[in-house]
C-alpha positions as CSV (number, residue, x, y, z in Angstrom):
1,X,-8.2,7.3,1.9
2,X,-7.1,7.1,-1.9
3,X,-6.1,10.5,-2.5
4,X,-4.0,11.1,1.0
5,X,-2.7,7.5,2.2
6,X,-2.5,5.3,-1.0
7,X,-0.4,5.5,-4.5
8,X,-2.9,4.6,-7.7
9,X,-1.3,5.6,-10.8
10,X,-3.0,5.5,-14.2
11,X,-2.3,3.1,-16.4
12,X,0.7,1.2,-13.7
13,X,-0.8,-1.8,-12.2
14,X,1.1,-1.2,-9.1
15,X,-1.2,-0.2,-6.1
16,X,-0.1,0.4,-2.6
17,X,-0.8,2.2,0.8
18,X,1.9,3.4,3.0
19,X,1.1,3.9,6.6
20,X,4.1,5.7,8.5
21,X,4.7,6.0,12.6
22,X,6.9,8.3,14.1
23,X,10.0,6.7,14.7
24,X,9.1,3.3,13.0
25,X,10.0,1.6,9.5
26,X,7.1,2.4,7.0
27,X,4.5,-0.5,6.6
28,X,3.9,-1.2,2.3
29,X,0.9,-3.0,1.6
30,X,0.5,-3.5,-2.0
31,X,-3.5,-3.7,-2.9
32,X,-5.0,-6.3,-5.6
33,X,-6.4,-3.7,-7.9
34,X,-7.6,-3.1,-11.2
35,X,-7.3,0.1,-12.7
36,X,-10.8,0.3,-12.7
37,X,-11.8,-2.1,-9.6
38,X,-15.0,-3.7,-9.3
39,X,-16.6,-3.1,-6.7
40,X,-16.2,-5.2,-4.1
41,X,-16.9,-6.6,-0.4
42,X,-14.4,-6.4,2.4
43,X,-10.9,-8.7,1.6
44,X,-9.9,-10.6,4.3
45,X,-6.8,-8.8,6.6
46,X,-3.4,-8.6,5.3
47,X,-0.4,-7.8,6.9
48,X,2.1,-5.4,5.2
49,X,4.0,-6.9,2.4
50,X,7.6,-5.0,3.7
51,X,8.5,-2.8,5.8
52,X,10.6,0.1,4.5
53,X,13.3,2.7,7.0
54,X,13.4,4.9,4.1
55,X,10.6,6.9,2.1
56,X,8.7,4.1,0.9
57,X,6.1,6.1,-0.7
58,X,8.9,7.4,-2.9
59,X,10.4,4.7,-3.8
60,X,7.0,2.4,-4.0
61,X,5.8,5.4,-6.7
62,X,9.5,5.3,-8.7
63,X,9.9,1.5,-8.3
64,X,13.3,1.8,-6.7
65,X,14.6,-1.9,-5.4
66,X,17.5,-1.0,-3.9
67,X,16.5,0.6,-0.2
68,X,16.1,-0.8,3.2
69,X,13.4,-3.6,2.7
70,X,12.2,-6.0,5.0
71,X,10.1,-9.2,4.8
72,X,10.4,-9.4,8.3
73,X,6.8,-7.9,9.5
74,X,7.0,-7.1,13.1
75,X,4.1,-9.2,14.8
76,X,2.1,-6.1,15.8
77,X,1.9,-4.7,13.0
78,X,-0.9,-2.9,10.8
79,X,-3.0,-5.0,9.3
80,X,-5.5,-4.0,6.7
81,X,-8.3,-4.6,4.9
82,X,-10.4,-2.6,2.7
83,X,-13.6,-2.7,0.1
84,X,-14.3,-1.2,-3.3
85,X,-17.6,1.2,-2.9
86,X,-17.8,3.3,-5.9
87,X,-15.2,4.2,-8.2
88,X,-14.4,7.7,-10.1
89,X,-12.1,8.9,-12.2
90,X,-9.6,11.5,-10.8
């Protein structure tokens, strides 16, 4: 799931995962992690933090503000949750 659906950078405490439908605004959640997490039992679900129309993995990964944003999470939308197994450096 890291390398293909989610955007760790080294050394930016920004973490996300983007998951995209056809058709659909973008769903942003933005993960609690350290930049070398712990690891770690299941979180509890979350629902996305925004919803994005445009490329929100490009503009989560360039930390561009100005795009079309919303707080406004559809109520069936994605939810997520995820654990911390093992951890290695890419």
């Amino acid at each position: 799931m890291f390398a293909d659906s989610c955007l760790l950078f080294a050394g930016d405490k920004r973490r996300a995962m983007v998951v995209k439908t056809d058709g659909e605004p973008s769903q942003v959640f933005r993960l609690p992690l350290a930049l070398k997490p712990e690891l770690a039992d299941w979180t509890k679900w979350q629902r996305p933090d925004y919803t994005e129309k445009t490329d929100a993995s490009w503009t989560f990964m360039h930390d561009l503000k100005k795009h079309d944003r919303s707080t406004n999470v559809p109520p069936d939308c994605f939810e997520l949750r995820f654990k911390v197994t093992e951890w290695s450096s890419p």
